[in-house]
C-alpha positions as CSV (number, residue, x, y, z in Angstrom):
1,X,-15.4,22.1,-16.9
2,X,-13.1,19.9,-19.0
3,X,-13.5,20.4,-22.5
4,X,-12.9,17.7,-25.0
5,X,-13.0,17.8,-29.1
6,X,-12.6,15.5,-31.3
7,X,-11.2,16.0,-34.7
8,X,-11.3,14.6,-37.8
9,X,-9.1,15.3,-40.4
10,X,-9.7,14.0,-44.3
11,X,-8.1,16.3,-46.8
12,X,-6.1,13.9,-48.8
13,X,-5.0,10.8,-48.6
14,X,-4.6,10.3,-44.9
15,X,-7.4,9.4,-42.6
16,X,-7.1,10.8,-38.5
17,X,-8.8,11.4,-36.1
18,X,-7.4,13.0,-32.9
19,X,-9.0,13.9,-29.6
20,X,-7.3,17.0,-27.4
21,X,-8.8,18.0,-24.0
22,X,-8.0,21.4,-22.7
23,X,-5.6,22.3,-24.9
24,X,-3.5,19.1,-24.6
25,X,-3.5,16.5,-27.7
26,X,-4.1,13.0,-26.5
27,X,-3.6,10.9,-29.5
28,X,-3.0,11.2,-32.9
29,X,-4.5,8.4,-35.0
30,X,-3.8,8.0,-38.7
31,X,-4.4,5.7,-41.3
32,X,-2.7,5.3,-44.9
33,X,-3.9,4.7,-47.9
34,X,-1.5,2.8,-49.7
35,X,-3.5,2.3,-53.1
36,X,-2.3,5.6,-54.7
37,X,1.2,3.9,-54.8
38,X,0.6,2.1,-58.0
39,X,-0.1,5.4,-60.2
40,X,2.5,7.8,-58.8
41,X,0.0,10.1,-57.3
42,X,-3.2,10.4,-55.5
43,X,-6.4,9.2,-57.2
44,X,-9.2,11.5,-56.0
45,X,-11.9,9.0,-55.7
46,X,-9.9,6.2,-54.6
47,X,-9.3,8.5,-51.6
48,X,-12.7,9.1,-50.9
49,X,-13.5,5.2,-51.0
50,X,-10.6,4.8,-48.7
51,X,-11.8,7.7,-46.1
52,X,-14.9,6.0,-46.1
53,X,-13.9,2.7,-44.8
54,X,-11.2,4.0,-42.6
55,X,-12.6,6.8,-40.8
56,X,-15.2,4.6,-38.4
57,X,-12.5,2.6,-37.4
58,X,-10.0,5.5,-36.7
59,X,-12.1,7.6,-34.9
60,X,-13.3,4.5,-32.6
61,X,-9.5,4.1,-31.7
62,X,-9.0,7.7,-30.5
63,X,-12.0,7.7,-28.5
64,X,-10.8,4.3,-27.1
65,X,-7.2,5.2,-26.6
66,X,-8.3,8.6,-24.7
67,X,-10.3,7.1,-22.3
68,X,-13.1,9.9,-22.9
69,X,-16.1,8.7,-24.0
70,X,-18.3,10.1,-26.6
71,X,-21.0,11.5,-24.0
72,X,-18.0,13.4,-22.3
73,X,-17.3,15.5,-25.5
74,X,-17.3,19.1,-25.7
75,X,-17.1,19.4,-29.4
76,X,-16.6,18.3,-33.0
77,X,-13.8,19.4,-35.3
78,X,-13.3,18.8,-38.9
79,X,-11.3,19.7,-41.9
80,X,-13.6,22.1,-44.1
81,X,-10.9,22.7,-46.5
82,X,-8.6,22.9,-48.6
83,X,-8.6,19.7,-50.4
84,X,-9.9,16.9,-52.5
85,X,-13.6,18.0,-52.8
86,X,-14.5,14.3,-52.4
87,X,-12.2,13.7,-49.5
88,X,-13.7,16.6,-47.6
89,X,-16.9,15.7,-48.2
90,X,-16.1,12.4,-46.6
91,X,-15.2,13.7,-43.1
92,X,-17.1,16.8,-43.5
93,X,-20.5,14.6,-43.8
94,X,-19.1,12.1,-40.6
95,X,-18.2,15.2,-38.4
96,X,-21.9,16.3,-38.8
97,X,-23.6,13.4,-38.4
98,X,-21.5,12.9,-35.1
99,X,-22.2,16.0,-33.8
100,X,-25.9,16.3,-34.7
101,X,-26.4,13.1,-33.2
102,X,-24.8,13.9,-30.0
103,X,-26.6,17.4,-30.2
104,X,-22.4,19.0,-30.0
105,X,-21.3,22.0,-31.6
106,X,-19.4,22.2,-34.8
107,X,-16.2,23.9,-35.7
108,X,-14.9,24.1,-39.2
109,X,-10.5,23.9,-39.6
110,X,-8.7,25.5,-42.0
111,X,-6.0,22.9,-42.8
112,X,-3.1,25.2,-43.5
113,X,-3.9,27.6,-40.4
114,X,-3.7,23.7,-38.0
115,X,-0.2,23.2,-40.5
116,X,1.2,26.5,-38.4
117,X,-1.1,26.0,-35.3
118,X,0.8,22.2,-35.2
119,X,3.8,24.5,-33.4
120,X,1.4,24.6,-30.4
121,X,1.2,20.4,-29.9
122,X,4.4,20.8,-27.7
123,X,7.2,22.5,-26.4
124,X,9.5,24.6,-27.8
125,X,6.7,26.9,-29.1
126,X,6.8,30.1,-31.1
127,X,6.2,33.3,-29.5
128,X,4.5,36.0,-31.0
129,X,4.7,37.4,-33.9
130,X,6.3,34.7,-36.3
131,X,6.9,33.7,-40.0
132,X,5.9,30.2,-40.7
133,X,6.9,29.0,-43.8
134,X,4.1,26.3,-44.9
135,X,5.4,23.7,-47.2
136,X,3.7,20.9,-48.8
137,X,2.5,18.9,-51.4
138,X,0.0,21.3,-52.8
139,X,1.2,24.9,-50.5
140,X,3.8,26.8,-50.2
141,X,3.2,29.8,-48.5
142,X,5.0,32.7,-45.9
143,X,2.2,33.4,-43.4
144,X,2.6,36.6,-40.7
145,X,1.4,34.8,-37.3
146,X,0.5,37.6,-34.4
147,X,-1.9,35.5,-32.6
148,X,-3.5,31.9,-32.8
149,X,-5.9,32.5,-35.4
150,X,-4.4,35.6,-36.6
151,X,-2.4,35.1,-39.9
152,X,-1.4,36.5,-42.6
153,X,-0.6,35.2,-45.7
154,X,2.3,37.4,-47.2
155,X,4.0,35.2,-49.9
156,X,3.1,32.2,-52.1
157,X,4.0,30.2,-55.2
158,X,2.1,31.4,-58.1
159,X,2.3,28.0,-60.0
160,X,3.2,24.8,-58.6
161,X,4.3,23.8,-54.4
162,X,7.5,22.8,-53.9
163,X,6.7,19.7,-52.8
164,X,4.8,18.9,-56.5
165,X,8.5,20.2,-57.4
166,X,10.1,16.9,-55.6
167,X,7.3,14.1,-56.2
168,X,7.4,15.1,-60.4
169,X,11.4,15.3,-60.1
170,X,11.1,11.8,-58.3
171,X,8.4,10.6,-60.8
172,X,11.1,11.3,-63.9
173,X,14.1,9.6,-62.2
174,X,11.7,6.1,-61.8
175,X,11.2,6.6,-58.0
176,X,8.4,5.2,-56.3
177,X,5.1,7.7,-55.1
178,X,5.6,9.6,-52.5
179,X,9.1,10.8,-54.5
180,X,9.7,13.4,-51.7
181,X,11.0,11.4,-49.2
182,X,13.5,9.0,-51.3
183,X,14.7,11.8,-53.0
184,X,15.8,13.3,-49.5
185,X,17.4,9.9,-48.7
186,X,19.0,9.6,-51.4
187,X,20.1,13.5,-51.6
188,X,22.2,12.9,-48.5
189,X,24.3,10.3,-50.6
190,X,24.7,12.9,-53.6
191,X,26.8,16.3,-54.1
192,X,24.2,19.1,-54.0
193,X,27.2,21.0,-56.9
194,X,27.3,18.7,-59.2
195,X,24.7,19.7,-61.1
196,X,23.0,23.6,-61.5
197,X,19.8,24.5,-61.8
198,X,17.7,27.6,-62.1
199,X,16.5,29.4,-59.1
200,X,13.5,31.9,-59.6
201,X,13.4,35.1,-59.3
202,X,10.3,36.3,-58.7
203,X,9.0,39.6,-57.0
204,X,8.6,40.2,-53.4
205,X,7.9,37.0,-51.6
206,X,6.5,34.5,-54.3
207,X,7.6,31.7,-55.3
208,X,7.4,29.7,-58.7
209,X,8.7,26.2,-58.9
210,X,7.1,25.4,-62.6
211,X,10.4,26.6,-64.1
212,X,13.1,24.4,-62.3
213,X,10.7,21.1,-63.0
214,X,11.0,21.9,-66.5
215,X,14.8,22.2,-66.4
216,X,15.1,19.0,-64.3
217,X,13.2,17.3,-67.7
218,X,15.1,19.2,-70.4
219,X,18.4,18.4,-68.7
220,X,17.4,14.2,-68.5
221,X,16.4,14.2,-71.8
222,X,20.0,15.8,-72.8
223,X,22.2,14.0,-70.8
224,X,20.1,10.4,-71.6
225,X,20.4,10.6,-75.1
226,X,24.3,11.3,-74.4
227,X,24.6,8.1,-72.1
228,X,21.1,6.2,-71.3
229,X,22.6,5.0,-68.0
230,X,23.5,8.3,-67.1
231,X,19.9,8.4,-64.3
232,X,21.0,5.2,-62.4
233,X,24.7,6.6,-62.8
234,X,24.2,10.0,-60.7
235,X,20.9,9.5,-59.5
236,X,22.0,10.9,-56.0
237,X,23.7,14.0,-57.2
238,X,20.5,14.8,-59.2
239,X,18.9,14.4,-56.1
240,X,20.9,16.5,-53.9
241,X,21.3,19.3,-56.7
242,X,18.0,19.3,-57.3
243,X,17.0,19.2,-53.7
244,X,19.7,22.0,-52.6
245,X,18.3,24.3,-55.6
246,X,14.8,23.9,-54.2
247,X,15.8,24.8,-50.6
248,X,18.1,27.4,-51.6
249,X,14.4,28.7,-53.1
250,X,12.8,28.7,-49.9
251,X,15.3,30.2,-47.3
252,X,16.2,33.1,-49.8
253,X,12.8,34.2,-49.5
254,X,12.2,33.4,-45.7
255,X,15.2,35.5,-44.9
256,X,13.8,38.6,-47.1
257,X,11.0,37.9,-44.9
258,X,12.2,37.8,-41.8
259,X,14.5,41.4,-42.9
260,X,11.3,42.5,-44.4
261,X,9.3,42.3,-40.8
262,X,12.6,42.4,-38.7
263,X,11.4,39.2,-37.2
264,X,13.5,36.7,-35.5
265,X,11.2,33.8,-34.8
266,X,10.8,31.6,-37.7
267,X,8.9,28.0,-38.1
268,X,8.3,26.1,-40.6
269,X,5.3,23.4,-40.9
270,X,3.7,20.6,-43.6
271,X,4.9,17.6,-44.8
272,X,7.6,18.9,-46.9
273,X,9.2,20.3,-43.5
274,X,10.3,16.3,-42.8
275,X,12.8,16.5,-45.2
276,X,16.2,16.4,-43.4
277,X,18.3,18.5,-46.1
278,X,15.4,21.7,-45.6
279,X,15.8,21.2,-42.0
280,X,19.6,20.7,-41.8
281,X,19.8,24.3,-43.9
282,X,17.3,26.2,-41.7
283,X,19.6,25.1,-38.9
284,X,22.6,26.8,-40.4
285,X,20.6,29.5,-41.3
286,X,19.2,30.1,-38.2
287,X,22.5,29.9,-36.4
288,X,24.4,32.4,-38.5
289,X,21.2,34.9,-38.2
290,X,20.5,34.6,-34.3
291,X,16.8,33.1,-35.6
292,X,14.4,30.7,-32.9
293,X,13.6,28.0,-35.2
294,X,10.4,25.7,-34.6
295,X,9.5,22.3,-36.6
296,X,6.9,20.0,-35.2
297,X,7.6,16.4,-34.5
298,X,7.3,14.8,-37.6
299,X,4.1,13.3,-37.4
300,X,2.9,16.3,-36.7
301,X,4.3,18.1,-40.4
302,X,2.1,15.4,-42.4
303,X,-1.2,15.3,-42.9
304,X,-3.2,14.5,-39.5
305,X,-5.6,15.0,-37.1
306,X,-4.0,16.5,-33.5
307,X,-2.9,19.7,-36.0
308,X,-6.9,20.0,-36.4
309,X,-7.6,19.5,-32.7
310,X,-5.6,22.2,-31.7
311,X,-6.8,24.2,-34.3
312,X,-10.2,23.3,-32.8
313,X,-9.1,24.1,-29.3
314,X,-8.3,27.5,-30.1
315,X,-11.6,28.6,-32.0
316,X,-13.4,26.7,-29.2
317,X,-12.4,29.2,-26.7
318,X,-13.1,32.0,-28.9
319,X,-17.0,30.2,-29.7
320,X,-16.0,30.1,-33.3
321,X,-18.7,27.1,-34.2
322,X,-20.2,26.8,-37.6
323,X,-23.8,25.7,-38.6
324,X,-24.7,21.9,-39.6
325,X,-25.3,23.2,-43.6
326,X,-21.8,24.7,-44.0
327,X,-20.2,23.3,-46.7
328,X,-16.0,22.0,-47.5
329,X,-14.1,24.0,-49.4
330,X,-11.6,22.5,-52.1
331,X,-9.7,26.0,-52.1
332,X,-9.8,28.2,-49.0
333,X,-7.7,31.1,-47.6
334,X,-6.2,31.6,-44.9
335,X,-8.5,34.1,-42.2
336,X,-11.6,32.7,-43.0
337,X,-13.2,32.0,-40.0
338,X,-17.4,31.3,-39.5
């Protein structure tokens, strides 16, 4: 017997909806919300406003586009968390309805277990056991993978993502929301020496990015009072020395990891794992170390749905299904698993 899911994923600001039939992701439908671009981040209950009107629409499309009807589904999968509260709620509520209605069972996602189960979409795959390093606007985590839903969590920033580190860089040098992304663009103009800044030192394998996003501010209120065109002067050699510091952050402690666990496969997954100057330096990394390096197609880093429906597909076969009243989760670990 074929089986079929459909997921839905709602966590932020990105509306999808995905359907995967054994094991292999048919589409990947998303949908934008452009309204957070006017006040440099996400507004929370514009989201949810947005989620609403989108998420009929999207999940009609990937139904369409597969060919599989809705009487021919196997199952319903959903983002439980974590997220906007609002936004969950959202596509939470919608998964429910959809599969009470159609009497289907119900399995609950962690989002950041589909970021490192988005290596399993398509060849080259990981093989077991591997360090994914989980990058994004709100995570930043090293998670031990031995099996599909068998992770670990072994290091994590104790403060702020990286990838708050690049939008609130991007925010103070007048770029537009999401900052990430143009600050990549324009790092690849920009000399990642011109310019030094602090690179943590926590213990183990945390991270902490607070402290380098207060010397990014200190240092542009210096040099602006010195020359007030100095921003639009150098603006891509901030970039790339900003950017290079924050890498440099990230692939110090992924190799203590991988010496740590003597482990030779290495991934890395979320939306921050787009940007071209991280994935440039893992591939000299990984060269010089003899590492397998993995990084999904990139519209599989962001924020979306067929990351969900594999995640689904997985905790199908293992009958990992939740009950109706089970409810989202703004903050959730990794490993749990009703």
């Amino acid at each position: 017997m074929t089986v079929n899911i459909l997921a839905i994923e709602s966590s932020c600001d990105e509306t999808s909806a995905s359907v995967i039939s054994d094991g292999k992701v048919l589409n990947n439908i998303i949908a934008t919300q452009s309204v957070h671009e006017k006040y440099g981040g996400v507004v929370p209950e514009l989201a949810s406003r947005a989620h609403q009107q989108h998420l009929i629409p999207v999940v009609n499309e990937a139904l369409s586009q597969s060919g599989i009807s809705k009487e021919q589904l196997s199952a319903v999968g959903f983002t439980r968390g974590p997220g906007l509260m609002g936004a969950l709620l959202v596509g939470g509520s919608f998964a429910k309805s959809f599969a009470f209605a159609l009497d289907l069972p119900l399995i609950e996602v962690n989002h950041m277990e589909a970021h490192v189960l988005a290596h399993f979409i398509e060849d080259p795959m990981p093989s077991f056991p591997f360090i994914c390093l989980t990058v994004s606007g709100g995570h930043t985590q090293l998670v031990l993978v031995t099996d599909y839903l068998e992770m670990k969590v072994i290091g994590e920033t104790l403060d702020d993502a990286v990838g708050e580190a690049f939008d609130k860089t991007a925010k103070l040098l007048g770029l537009p929301y999401p900052g990430g992304p143009f600050m990549d663009k324009l790092a690849q103009q920009g000399n990642p020496k011109a310019f030094d800044f602090p690179i943590s030192s926590m213990k183990e394998l945390n991270f902490s990015f607070s402290g380098i996003k207060t010397a990014v501010l200190y240092f542009l209120r210096e040099r602006l009072q010195e020359d007030a065109e100095f921003v639009e002067k150098r603006k891509a050699d901030i970039c790339a020395s900003v950017q290079y510091t924050l890498i440099q952050m990230l692939l110090i402690k992924l190799k203590k990891a991988a010496d740590q666990y003597g482990i030779k496969e290495i991934a890395i997954a979320g939306g921050v794992s787009a940007n071209k100057g991280l994935r440039d330096a893992l591939s000299l990394l990984s060269g010089n170390l003899g590492w397998n390096t993995y990084i999904p197609r990139l519209e599989y880093c962001t924020d979306n749905a067929a990351m969900i429906a594999m995640a689904a597909h997985f905790k199908y076969q293992k009958g990992l299904f939740c009950p109706l009243d089970i409810s989202p989760l703004a903050k959730m670990k990794i490993g749990i698993h009703e």
